[in-house]
C-alpha positions, 0 to 999 in steps of 0.5 A: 885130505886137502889142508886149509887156512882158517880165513880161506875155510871162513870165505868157502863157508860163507860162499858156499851159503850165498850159493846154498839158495842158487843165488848171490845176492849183492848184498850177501857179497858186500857183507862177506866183503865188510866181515873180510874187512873188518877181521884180522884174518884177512890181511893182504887178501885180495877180496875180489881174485878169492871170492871168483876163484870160488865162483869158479870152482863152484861153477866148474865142479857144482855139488862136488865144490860144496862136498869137498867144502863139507869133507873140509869142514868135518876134518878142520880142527878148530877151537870153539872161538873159531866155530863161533866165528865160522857160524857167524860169517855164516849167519850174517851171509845169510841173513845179508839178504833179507830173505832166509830159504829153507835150503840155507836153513839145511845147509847151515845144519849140514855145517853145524853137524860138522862142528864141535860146538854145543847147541847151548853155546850156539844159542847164547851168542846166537839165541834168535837161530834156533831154528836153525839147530832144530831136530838134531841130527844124531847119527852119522847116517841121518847126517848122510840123508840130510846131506844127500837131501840137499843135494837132491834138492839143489840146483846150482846155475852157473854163477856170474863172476863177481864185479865188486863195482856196484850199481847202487 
């Protein structure tokens, strides 16, 4: 199984939510690029070149990008602070736009179910998501379903390369 840095997991899981809706907002790209600026994790990191390497690989690959994003997820080991701050990037990406899909709802489930973290503390740093954590998913093979049901349902286009030379 491929290895991973915590700040290249936290770009991939909020990259993988913008496209989660088959659509990247520039919105949701300049939030992504605040949380990188902002953290500490993301020391000489070259925003642009990492954000369109995922362009790329979801461009090349489709589906198969986000379940390898999915496998990573299920096999990272991370601490509940690190948890905490994965389903924020997540969070804040999608509410970037201003517009919340149902397919970014199922998708944040599909990287919920892959953390250790309980629902409770979730919502005592999170307490307006609740949907979100709706109707648990309690076997592995509801959480295969759920999975597979996305992928059903998702249509990824072809993603243009990111230019972070807004017009505003």
């Amino acid at each position: 199984m491929d290895i991973i840095t915590f700040d290249k997991l936290l770009l991939k899981t909020a990259f993988c939510c913008m496209a989660s809706d088959g659509n990247i907002d520039k919105r949701e790209i300049k939030t992504l690029q605040s949380l990188c600026q902002n953290s500490d994790l993301f020391e000489d990191f070259d925003f642009q070149v990492e954000i369109n390497k995922l362009v790329e690989g979801i461009n090349k690959n489709g589906n198969q990008f986000i379940r390898h994003y999915l496998d990573l997820l299920s096999n990272a080991n991370l601490s509940e602070q690190e948890e905490l701050t994965l389903i924020d990037f997540a969070i804040q990406t999608i509410y970037a736009d201003e517009q919340v899909e149902y397919s970014e709802i199922k998708f944040f489930k599909n990287i919920r179910h892959r953390l250790k973290i309980s629902d409770g503390s979730i919502l005592s740093v999170y307490p307006d998501i609740e949907q979100f954590l709706e109707e648990d998913i309690l076997t592995e093979s509801f959480l295969d379903k759920i999975t597979n049901q996305y992928f059903n349902t998702a249509e990824l286009p072809k993603f243009s390369e990111i230019d972070l030379k807004f017009d505003e």
